[in-house]
C-alpha positions as CSV (number, residue, x, y, z in Angstrom):
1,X,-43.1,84.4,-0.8
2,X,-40.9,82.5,1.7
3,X,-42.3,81.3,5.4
4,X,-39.5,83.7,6.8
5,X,-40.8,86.9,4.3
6,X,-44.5,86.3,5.4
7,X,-43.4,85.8,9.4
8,X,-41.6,89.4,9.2
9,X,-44.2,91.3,7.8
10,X,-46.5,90.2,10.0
11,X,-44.7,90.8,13.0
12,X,-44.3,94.2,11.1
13,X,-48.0,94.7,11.2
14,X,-49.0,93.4,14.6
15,X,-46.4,95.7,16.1
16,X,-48.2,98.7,14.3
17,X,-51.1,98.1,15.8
18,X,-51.8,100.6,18.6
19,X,-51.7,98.4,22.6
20,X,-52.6,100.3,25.8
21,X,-49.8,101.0,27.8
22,X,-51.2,98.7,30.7
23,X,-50.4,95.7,28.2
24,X,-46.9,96.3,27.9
25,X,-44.5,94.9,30.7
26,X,-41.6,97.3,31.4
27,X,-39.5,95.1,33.6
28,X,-39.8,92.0,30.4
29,X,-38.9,95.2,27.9
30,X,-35.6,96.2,30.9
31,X,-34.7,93.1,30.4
32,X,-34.4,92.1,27.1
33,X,-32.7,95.7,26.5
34,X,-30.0,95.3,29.1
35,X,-29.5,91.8,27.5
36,X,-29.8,92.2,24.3
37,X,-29.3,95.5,23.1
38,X,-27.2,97.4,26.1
39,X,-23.6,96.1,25.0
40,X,-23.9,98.4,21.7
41,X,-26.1,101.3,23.1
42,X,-25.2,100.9,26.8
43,X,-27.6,101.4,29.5
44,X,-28.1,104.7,29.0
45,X,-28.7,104.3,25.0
46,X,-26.4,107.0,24.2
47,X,-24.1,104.5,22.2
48,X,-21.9,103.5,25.2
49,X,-21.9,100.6,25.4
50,X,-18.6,98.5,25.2
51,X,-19.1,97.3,21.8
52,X,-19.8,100.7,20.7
53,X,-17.4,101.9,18.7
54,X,-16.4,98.2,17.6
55,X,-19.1,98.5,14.7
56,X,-19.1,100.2,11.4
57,X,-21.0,102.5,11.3
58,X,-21.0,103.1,15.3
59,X,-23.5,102.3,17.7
60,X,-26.0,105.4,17.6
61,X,-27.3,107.7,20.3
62,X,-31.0,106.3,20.7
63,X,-31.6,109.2,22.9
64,X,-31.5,111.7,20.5
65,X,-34.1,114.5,19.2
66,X,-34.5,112.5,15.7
67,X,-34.3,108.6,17.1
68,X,-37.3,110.0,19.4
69,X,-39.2,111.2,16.9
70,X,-38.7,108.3,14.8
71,X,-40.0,106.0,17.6
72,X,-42.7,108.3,18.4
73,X,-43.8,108.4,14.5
74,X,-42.9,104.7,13.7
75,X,-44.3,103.1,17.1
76,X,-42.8,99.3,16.9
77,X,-41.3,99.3,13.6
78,X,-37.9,100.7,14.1
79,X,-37.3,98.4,17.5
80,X,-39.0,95.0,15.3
81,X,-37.1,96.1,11.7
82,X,-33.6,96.4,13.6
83,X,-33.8,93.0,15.6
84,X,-35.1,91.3,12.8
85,X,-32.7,92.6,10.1
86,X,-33.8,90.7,7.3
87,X,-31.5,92.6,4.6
88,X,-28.5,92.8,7.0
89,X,-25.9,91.6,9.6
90,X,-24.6,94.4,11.5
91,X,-25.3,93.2,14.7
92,X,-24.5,89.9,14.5
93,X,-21.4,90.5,12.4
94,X,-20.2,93.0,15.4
95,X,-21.3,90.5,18.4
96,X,-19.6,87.6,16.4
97,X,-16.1,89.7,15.6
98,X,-16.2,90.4,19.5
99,X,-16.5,87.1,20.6
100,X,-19.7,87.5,22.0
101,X,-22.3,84.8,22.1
102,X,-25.7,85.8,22.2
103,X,-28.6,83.0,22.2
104,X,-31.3,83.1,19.6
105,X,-34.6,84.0,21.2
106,X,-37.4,83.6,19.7
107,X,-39.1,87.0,19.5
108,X,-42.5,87.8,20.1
109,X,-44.9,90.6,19.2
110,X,-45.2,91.4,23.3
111,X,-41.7,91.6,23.6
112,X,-41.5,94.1,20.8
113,X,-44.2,96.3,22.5
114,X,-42.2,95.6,26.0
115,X,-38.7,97.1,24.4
116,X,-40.6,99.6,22.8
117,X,-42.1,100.9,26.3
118,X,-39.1,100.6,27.9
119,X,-37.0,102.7,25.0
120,X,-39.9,105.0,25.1
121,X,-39.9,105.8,28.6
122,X,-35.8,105.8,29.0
123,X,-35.4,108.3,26.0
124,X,-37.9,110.6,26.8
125,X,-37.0,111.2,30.8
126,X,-33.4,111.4,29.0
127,X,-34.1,114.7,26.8
């Protein structure tokens, strides 16, 4: 098992585990949405963004009944397993066929819990 296989699945598992609300930071998980994830999904997360449509498939709605649901069920894991990507390049593949330049950042299991929040609390005051 490689260094990179054992450092995802444990990120995997430590975002799993269940963290108070108080211990996530909303304005770090606003943040790193609006720069990181808000030129696809926009700032509304309805796939507005203006790299959008630029992807294949398109950006989805994250505000929808089933992306809810599937944050609600899968607290951590769907925010963690699309960042990381480990089997894929969709996002970088659309950022770098746009032009855009996005820094590495060095991810941690916080800032998972922080977007997480922040998704949380945008999607369901959205529905």
């Amino acid at each position: 098992m490689t260094i990179k296989t054992v450092f995802i699945a444990t990120l995997a598992i430590l975002s799993l585990m269940p963290a108070a609300s108080a211990f996530a930071d909303n304005a770090n998980g606003k943040k790193l949405y609006m720069q990181r994830c808000a030129m696809c999904h926009g700032t509304d997360m309805k796939g507005s963004g203006p790299l959008a449509n630029k992807s294949n498939p398109p950006t989805p709605d994250l505000t929808t009944a089933a992306f809810k649901k599937r944050l609600q069920d899968y607290p951590g894991v769907i925010v963690s397993s699309v960042i990381l990507r480990p089997n894929g390049d969709l996002i970088p593949k659309t950022l770098r066929e746009n032009g855009v330049k996005l820094a590495p950042y060095a991810w941690r299991v916080q800032d998972f819990r922080d977007l997480h929040q922040y998704m949380s609390a945008v999607i369901s005051k959205t529905r």
